[in-house]
TORMARDREN-921017 format. One record per residue (C-alpha): residue number from 1; x, y, z. Coordinates in steps of 0.001 Angstrom, whole numbers. Each point is the difference from the previous one (the first is absolute). Example, Ala and Ser with C-alpha at 12.3 -4.5 7.8 and 13.67 -1.06 7.14 Angstrom:
<drenzas>
(1 (12300 -4500 7800)),
(2 (1370 3440 -660)),
</drenzas>
This chain:
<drenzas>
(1 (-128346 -183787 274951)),
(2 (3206 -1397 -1698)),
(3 (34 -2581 -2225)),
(4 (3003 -1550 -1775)),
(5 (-646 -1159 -3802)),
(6 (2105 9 -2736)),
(7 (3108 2223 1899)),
(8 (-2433 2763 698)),
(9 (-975 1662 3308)),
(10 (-3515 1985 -138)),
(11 (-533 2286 2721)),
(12 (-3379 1061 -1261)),
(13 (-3589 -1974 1798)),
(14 (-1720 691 -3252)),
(15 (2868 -1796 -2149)),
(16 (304 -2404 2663)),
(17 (-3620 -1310 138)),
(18 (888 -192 -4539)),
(19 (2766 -1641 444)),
(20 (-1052 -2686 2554)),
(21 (-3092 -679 -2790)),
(22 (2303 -320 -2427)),
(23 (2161 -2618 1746)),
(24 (-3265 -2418 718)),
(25 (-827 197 -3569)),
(26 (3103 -315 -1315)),
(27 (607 -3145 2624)),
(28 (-3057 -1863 -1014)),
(29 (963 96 -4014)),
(30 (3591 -1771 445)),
(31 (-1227 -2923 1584)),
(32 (1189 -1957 -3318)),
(33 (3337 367 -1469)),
(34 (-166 1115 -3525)),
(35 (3446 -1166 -1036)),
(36 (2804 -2897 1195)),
(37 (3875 819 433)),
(38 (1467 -2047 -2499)),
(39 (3485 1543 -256)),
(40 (2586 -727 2556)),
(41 (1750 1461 2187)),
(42 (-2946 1454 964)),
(43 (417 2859 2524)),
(44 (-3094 1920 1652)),
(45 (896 2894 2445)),
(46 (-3694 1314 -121)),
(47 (704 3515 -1132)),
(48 (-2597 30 -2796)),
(49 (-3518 7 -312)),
(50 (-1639 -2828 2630)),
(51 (-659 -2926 48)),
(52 (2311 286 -2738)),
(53 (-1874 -2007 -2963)),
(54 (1252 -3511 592)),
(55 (-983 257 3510)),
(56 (-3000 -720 2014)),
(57 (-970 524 3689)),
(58 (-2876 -1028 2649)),
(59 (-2126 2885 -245)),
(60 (1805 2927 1546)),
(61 (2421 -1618 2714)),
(62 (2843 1254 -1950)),
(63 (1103 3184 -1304)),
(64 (2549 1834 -988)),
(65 (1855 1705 2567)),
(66 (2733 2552 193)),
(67 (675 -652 3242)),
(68 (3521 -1699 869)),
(69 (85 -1304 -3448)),
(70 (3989 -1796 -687)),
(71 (283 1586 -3021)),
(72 (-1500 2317 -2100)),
(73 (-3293 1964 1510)),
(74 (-2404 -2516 290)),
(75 (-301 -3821 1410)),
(76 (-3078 -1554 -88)),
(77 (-1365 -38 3548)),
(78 (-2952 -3294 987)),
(79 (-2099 457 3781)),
(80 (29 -3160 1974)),
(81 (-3246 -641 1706)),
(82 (-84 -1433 2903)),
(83 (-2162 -3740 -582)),
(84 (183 -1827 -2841)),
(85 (2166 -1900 -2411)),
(86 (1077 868 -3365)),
(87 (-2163 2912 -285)),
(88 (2849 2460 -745)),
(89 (1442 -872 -3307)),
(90 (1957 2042 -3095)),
(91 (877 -2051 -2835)),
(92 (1797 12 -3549)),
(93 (-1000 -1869 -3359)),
(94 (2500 -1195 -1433)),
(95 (1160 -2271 -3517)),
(96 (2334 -2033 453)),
(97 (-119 -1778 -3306)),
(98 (3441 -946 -1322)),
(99 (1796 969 3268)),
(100 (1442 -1821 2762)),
(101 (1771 603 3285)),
(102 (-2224 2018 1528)),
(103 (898 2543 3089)),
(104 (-2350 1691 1606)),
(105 (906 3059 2584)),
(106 (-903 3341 1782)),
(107 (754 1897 3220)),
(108 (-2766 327 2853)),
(109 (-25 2333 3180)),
(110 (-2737 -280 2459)),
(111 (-1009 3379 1769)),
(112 (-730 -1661 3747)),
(113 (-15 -3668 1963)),
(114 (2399 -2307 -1913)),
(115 (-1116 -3207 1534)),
(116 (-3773 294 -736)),
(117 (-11 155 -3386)),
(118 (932 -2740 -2545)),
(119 (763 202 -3873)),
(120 (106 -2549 -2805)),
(121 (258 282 -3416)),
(122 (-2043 -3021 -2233)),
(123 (-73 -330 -3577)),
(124 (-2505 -1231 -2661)),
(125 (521 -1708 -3459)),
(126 (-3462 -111 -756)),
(127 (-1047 3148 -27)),
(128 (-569 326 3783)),
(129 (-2392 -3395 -338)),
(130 (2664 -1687 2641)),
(131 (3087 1095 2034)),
(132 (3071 -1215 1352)),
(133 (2467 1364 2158)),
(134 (3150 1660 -1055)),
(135 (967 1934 3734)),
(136 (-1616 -1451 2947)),
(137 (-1121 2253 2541)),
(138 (1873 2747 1614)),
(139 (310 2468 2361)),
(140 (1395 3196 -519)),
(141 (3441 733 514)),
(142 (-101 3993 778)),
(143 (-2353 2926 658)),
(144 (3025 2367 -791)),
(145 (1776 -1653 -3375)),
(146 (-964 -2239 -2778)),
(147 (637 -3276 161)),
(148 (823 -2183 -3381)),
(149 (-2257 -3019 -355)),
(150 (948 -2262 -2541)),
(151 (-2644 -3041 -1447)),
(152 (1742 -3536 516)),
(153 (-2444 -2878 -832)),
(154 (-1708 -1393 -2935)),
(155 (1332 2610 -2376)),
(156 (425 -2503 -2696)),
(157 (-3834 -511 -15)),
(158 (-222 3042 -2238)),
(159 (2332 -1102 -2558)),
(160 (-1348 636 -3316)),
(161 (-3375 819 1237)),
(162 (-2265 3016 -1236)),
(163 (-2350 586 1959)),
(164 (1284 220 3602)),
(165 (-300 2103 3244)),
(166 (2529 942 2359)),
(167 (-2538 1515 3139)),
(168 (1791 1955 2800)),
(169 (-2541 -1146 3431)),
(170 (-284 1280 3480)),
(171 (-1642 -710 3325)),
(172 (-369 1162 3637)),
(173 (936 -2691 2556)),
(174 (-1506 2475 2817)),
(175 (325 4002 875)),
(176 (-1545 2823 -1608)),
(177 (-96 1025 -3742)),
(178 (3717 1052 -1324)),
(179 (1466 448 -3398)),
(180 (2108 -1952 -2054)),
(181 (2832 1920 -2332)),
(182 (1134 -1607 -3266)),
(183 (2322 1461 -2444)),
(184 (2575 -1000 -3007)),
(185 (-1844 -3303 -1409)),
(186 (1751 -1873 -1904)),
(187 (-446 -3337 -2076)),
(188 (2918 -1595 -1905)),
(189 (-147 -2695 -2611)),
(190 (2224 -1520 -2377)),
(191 (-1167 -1247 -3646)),
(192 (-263 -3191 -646)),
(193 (2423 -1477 -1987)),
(194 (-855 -2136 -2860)),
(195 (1258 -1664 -3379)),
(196 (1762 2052 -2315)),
(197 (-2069 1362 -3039)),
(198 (1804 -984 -3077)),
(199 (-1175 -13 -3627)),
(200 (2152 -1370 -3108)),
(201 (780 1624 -2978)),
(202 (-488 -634 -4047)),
(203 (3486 -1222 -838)),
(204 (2296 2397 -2329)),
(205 (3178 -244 -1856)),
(206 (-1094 -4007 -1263)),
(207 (2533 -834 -2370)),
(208 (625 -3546 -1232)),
(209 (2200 -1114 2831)),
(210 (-554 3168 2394)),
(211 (-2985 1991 1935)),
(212 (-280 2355 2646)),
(213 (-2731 -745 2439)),
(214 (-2086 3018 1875)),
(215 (-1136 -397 3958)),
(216 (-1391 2960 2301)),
(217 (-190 -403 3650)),
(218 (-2507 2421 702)),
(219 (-236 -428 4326)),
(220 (2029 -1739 2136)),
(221 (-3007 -674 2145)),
(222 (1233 1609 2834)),
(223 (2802 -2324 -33)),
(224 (3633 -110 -1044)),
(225 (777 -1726 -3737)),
(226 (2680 -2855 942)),
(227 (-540 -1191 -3976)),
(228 (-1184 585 -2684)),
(229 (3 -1402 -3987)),
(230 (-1697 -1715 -2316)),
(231 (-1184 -3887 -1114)),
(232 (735 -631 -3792)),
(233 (243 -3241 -1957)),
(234 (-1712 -1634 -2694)),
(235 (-2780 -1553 2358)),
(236 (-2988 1822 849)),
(237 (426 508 3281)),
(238 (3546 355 230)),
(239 (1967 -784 2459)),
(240 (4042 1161 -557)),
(241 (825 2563 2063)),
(242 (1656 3475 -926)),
(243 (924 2474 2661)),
(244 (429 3767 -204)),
(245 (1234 2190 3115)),
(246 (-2108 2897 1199)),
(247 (-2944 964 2185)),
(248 (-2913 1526 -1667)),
(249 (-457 1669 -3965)),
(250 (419 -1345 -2982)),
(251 (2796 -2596 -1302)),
(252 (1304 -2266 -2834)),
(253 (1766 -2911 -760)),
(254 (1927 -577 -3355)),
(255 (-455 -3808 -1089)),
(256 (2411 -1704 -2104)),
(257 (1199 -3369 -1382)),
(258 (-4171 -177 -639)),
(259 (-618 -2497 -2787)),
(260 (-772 1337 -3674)),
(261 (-4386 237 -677)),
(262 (-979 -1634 3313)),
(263 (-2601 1651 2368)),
(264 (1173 298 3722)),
(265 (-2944 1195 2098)),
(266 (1385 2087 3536)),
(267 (-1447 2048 2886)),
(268 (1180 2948 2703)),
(269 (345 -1191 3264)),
(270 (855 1696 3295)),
(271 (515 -1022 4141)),
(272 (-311 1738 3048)),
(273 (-151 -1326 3812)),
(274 (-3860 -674 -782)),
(275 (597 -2091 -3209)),
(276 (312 -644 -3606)),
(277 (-1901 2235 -2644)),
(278 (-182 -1037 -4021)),
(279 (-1009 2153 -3273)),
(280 (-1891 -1159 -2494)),
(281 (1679 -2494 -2215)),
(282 (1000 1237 -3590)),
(283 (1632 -1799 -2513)),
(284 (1976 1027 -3304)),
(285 (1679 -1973 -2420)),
(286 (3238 249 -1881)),
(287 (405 1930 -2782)),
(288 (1134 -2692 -2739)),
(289 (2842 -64 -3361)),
(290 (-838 -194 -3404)),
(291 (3198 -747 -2033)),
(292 (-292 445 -4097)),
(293 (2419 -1574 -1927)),
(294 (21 -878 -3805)),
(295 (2673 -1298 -2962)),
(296 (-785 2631 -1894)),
(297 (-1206 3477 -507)),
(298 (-2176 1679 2765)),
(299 (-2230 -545 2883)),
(300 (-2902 1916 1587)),
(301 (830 587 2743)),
(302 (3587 34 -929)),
(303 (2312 -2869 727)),
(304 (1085 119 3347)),
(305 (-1612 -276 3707)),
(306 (-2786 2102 715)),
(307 (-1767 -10 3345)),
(308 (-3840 368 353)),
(309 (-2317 -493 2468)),
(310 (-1808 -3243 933)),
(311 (-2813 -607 -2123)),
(312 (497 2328 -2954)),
(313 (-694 -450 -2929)),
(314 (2741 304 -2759)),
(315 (-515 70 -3673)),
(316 (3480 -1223 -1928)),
(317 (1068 59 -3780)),
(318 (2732 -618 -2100)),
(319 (1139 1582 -2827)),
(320 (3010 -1207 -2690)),
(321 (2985 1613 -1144)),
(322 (-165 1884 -3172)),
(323 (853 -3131 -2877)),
(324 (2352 611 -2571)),
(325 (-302 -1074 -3519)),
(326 (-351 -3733 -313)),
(327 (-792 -28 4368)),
(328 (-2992 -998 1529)),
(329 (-1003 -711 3989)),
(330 (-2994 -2713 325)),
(331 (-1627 834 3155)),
(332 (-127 -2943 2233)),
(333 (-1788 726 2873)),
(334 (619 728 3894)),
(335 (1683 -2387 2765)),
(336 (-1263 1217 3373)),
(337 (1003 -1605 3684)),
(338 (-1673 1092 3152)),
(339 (-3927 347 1081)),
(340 (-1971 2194 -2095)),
(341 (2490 -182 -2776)),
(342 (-805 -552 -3932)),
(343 (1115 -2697 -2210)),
(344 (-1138 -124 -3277)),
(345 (61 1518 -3892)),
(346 (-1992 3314 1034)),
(347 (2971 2752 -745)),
(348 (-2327 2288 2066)),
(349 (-1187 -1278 3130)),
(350 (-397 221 3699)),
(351 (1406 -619 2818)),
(352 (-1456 -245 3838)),
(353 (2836 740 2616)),
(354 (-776 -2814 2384)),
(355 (3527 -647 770)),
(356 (3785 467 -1714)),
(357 (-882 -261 -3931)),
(358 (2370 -927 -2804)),
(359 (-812 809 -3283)),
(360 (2316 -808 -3312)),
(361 (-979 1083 -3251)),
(362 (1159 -2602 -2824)),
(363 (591 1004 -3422)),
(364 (1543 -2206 -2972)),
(365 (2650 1917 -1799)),
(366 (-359 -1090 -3852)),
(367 (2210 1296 -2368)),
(368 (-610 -1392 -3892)),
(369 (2910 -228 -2352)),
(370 (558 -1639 -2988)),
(371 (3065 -678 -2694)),
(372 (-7 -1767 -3319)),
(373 (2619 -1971 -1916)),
(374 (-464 -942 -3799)),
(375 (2673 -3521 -1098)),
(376 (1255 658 -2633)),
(377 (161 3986 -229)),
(378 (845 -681 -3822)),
(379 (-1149 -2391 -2352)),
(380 (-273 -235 -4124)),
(381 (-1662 -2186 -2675)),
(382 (-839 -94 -3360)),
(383 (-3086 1463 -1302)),
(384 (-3285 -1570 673)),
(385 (1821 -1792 3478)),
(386 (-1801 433 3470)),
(387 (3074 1099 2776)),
(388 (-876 -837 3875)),
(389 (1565 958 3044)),
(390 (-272 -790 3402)),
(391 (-1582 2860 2095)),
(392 (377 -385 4116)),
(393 (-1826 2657 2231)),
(394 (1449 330 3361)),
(395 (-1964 1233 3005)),
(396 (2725 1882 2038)),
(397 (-3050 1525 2644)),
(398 (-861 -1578 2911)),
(399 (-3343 -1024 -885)),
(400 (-1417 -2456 -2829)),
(401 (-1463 1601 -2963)),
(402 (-1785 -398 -3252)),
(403 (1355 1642 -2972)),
(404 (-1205 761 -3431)),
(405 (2789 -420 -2586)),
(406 (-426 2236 -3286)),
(407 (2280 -98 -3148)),
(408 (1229 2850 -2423)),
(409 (2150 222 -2863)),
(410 (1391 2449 -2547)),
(411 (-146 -1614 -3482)),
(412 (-3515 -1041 386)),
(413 (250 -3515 208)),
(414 (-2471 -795 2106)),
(415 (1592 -1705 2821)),
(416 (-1940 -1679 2950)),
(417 (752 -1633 3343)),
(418 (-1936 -2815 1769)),
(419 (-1213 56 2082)),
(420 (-964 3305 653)),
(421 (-536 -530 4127)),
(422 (2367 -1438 2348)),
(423 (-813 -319 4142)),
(424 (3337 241 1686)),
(425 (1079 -197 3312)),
(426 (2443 1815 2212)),
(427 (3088 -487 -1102)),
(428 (-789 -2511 -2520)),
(429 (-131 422 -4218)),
(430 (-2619 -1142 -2581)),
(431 (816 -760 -3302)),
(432 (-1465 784 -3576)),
(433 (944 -645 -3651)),
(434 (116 2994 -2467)),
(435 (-495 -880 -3991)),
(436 (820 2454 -2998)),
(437 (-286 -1207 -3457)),
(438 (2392 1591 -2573)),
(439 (-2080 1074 -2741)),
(440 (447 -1438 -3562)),
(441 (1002 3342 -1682)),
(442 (2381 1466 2485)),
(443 (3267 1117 -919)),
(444 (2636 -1714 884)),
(445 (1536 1250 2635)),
(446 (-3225 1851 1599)),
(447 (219 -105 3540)),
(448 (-3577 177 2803)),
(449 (1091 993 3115)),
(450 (-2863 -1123 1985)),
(451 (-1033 977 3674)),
(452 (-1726 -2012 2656)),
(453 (-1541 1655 3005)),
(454 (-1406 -1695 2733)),
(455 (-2415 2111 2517)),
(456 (-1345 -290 3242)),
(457 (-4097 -680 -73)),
(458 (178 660 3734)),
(459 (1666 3583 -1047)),
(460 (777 1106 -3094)),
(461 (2632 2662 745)),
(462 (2432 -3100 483)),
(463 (1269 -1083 -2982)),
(464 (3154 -1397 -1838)),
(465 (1213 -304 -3848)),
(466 (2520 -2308 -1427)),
(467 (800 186 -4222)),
(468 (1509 -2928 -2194)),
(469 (864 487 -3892)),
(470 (-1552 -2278 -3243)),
(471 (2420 580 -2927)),
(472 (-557 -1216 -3487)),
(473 (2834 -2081 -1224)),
(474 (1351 1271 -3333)),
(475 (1292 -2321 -2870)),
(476 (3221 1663 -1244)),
(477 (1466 -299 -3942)),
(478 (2729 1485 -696)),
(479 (1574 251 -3235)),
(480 (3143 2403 215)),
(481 (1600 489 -3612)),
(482 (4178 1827 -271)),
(483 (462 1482 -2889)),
(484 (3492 558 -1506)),
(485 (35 2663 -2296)),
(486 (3000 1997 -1713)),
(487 (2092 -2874 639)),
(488 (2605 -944 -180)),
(489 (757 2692 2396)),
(490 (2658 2483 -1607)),
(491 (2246 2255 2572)),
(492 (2594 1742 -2656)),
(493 (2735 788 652)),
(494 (1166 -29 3688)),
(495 (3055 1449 1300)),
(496 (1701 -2218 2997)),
(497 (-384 1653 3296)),
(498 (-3354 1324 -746)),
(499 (-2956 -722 1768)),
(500 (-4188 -67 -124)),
(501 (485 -452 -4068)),
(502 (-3785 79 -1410)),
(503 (-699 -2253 -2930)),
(504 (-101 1703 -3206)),
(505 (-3566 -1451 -924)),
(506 (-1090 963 3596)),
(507 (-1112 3489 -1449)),
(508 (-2235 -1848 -3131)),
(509 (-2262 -1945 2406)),
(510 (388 -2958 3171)),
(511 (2629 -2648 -482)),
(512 (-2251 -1915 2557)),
(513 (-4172 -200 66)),
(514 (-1524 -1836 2621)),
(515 (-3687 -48 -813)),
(516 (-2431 -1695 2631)),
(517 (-3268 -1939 -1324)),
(518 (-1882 -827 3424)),
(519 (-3475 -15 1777)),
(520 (879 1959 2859)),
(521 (3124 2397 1048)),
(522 (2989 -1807 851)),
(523 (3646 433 1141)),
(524 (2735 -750 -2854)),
(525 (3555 -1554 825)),
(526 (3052 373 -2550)),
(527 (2545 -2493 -487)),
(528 (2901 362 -2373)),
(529 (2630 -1987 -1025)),
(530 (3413 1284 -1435)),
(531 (3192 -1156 -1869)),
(532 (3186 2492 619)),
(533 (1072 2130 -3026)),
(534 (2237 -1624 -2318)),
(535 (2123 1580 -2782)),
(536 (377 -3165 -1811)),
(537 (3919 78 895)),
(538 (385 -793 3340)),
(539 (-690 2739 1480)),
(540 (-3595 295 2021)),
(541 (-2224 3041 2679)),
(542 (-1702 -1397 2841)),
(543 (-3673 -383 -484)),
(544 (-303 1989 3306)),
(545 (1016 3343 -1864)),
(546 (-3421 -441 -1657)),
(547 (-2796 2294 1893)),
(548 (-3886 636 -613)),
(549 (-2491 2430 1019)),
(550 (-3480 -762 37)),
(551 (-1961 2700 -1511)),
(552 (-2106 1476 -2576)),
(553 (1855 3038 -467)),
(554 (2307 -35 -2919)),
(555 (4198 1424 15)),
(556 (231 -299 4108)),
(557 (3173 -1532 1885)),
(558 (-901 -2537 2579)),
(559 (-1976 1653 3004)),
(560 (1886 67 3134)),
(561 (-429 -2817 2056)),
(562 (-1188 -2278 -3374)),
(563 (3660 -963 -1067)),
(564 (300 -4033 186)),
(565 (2490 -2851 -729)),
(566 (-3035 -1684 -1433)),
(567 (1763 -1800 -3311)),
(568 (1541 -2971 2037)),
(569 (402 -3303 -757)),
(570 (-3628 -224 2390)),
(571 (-3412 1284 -57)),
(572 (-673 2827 2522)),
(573 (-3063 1325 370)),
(574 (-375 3986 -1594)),
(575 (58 2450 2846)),
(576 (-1789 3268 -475)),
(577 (-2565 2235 1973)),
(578 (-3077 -1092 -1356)),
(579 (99 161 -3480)),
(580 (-799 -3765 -383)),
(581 (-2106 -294 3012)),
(582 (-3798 -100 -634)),
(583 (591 227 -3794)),
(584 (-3467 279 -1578)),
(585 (-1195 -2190 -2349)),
(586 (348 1018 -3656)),
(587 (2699 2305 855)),
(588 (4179 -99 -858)),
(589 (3102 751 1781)),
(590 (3434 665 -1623)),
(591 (3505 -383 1202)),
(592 (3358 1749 -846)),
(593 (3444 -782 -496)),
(594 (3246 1812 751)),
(595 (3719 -1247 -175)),
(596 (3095 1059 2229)),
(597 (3593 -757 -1889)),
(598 (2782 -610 2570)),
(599 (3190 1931 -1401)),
(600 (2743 -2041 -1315)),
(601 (-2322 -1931 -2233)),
(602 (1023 -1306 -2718)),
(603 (-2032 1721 -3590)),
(604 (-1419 -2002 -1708)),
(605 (-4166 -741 -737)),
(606 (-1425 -1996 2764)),
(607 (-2942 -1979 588)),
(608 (-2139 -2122 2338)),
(609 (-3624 -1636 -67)),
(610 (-2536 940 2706)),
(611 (-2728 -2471 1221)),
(612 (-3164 1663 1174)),
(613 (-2955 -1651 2076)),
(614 (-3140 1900 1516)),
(615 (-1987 -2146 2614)),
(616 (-2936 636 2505)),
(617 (1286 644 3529)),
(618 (379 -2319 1750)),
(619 (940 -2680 -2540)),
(620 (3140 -1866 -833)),
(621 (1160 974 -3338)),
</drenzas>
């Protein structure tokens, strides 16, 4: 016996009788296919195992065959019985989900009688529950070569359907039992095209004015991308269109000329020939500017822009320059502009950045200076008298201040200033009346220099001093007394043409005393008065040949530079270096004469008289 199964010829009966067994058992288990072709093309040539396993059969009618397969080594080979409809069928499960465009086709060769045999081929998309046709009946077209049969109606009924049949049926018209070849199955589908997948992106890069937004075609659906983009503006479901070239993968789209702490919300979006296909929608918002900005000193953060994003929170401060002496910056508080901005006399506070912020730190610059002035800066009285003056403190800051005035003084004489606390303001002066009483025993003469100080109470490192004087007046006497002694005043014997001739009696004590009775120092003039020498006959000196020398030093000639025409017919005043200046009471002061002789004199004893007055300088003799 030979059987065919599987490509194998057994020549053995014992193997035979196995073999035949083993087909019966193995036909009545595969009734059921235990899997669907769900990939496409799908190609089935029968060379494998059989029914292959997403195939089923009506009981054993058909069977793999290696006779006159097309291709390969084996076709699948069905017997046609004689009576009866639709008893000979081989069919396919097949899922079709997500496909459409369904072709269905195979190659058939019957072995005898081409006219008594029809075909069809019917398919199911229920499971086999109920059929339509997709290739009427047919006869076969050859018992020598395949024919190609190809499945032209109601294909579209299995679009996007799971659970469908395609059953390959058979029937006798008349004539004896023959067999029916098929070979090279195939089933062709095309997947169903659909929206584009798309999902959107957290935005990046958000700046104040700027972002970059983030979309991802992930499938094209089967179809072509003709666009793709985004929707972003400030409404919720926006509606502005941005478009970005490309198919499929990831893509951007830098934003600009966005508005400053506003929220723009915006979504992916994607089109094929099946449609339209959005992301979720996002938003962001707008990173936002605080700008610091003070008078004076520092800021925190420091003065200039700083970006941040929306909603933070910012803590700010100021701090002030470093005052010098007499300086001083009043905090005044912060001006802010913008929501979420602070106004107010915190120095530390917070901000919210809810939009573009502004905020100026204000400072008041004071600076506290002060000057006094005393009217007059000298004054005297008698003793026992109370001297005032006219004290004006001048604020030269910028800011009005109280200041405590304080008086001191030298000589004790308790001096005092009222009143002792002046409010002035900028740029203005306050006045105040300082008293000193000369006491009743002071010395004539006795001078208080006495100090007035007026002082900031705000602070007390600014300060400023004026001084006046109080003098005692002093009641000058003066008695000055000339004594004339060793007069008259004797010369000798003088030759003519001599000159610088010293009295005789100049050596035995002072022609001339000038002694000075007084209650305090003073400064002596001299005046003299002078006749010219006369011989008695006719013949006379001029009184200007007459010299003196002040001094207390006996049997000197004049000092240089002391030599005067001082015996004229006037009163000069005594020139000398000091020796009558500041002449001290009780004391005396002597002059001494000398005499030149012109030559060609006549001899002969010669005299003159000599007029002598000592005043007080100053005075008129």
């Amino acid at each position: 016996m030979r059987t065919k199964y599987f490509g194998s010829v057994l020549l053995s009966t014992l193997l035979a009788t196995l073999l035949v067994t083993s087909i019966l058992t193995f036909s009545l288990s595969t009734q059921t296919a235990t899997a669907s072709v769900s990939s496409f093309p799908y190609n089935q040539g029968f060379e494998g195992s059989f029914p292959p396993t997403d195939w089923t059969r009506d009981g054993t009618n058909w069977v793999q065959s290696s006779t006159n397969p097309r291709t390969g080594t084996y076709c699948v080979a069905g017997t046609i019985a004689t009576t009866g409809d639709d008893t000979r069928w081989f069919q396919v499960a097949v899922n079709f989900s997500g496909y459409n465009n369904v072709g269905v086709s195979f190659y058939e060769r019957i072995t005898t009688d081409t006219t008594n045999t029809l075909v069809s081929v019917r398919g199911s998309k229920d499971g086999g529950s109920t059929w339509f046709t997709i290739l009427d009946w047919f006869a076969p077209g050859s018992t020598s070569a395949y024919t190609l049969r190809t499945a032209n109606t109601n294909l579209s009924t299995f679009d996007n359907q799971s659970n469908c049949v395609i059953r390959i049926r058979a029937k006798s018209v008349s004539g004896s039992s023959r067999t029916l070849r098929i070979d090279d199955f195939q089933i062709t589908a095309s997947t169903i095209a659909t929206a584009p997948t798309v999902t959107t992106g957290a935005a990046t890069s958000v700046g104040t004015t700027t972002a970059t937004l983030n979309g991802n075609v992930t499938s094209d659906g089967g179809a072509t991308i003709t666009e793709r983009g985004f929707y972003c503006d400030t409404s919720s479901s926006p509606t502005t269109k941005y478009t970005v070239s490309g198919t499929t993968g990831a893509y951007t789209k830098d934003m600009t000329g966005l508005s400053s702490g506003t929220k723009y919300y915006f979504e992916a979006f994607a089109t094929n020939s099946v449609g339209t296909s959005y992301g979720s929608i996002l938003n962001f918002t707008t990173q936002v500017t605080l700008t610091m900005a003070t008078n004076f000193g520092t800021t925190t953060p420091s003065v200039g822009a700083h970006v941040y994003d929306y909603g933070t929170v910012v803590d700010i401060s100021a701090t002030a320059p470093t005052a010098g002496a007499g300086e001083q910056y009043v905090w005044n508080g912060w001006t802010g502009t913008g929501t979420g901005s602070y106004t107010g006399s915190n120095n530390s506070a917070q901000v919210t950045m809810s939009s573009a912020i502004t905020e100026t730190a204000s400072w008041t610059y004071q600076v506290r200076s002060v000057s006094v002035s005393i009217s007059p800066s000298d004054n005297s009285g008698a003793n026992g008298a109370t001297l005032t003056y006219a004290v004006t403190v001048n604020n030269t800051g910028n800011v009005s201040d109280n200041y405590s005035l304080a008086v001191t003084d030298n000589a004790g004489w308790s001096p005092s200033v009222s009143p002792t606390l002046l409010t002035v303001s900028l740029g203005s002066s306050g006045s105040a009346t300082l008293s000193v009483t000369i006491p009743s025993g002071a010395i004539g003469g006795t001078i208080d220099n006495i100090t007035v100080t007026a002082t900031s109470q705000t602070d007390n490192t600014v300060s400023a001093s004026n001084s006046c004087t109080a003098e005692v007046n002093v009641t000058v006497s003066v008695i000055i007394d000339i004594t004339l002694s060793n007069v008259p005043v004797n010369y000798g014997t003088v030759n003519p043409g001599t000159e610088n001739n010293p009295a005789t009696n100049n050596a035995h004590g002072f022609p001339m005393t000038i002694k000075v009775e007084s209650t305090t120092k003073v400064n002596v003039d001299i005046y003299v008065k002078g006749t010219d020498w006369s011989d008695g006959a006719g013949h006379s000196i001029g009184v200007e040949n007459c010299k003196y020398d002040d001094d207390d030093m006996l049997g000197e000639v004049p000092e240089t530079g002391q030599l005067e025409n001082i015996l004229k017919l006037s009163y000069p005043s005594v020139a000398n270096s000091g020796y009558f200046e500041n002449v001290t009471p009780g004391s005396s002061k002597n002059i001494y004469f000398w005499i030149s002789i012109p030559a060609g004199q006549w001899a002969g004893t010669y005299t003159n008289n000599i007029c002598a007055k000592a005043v007080k300088d100053g005075l008129v003799p």
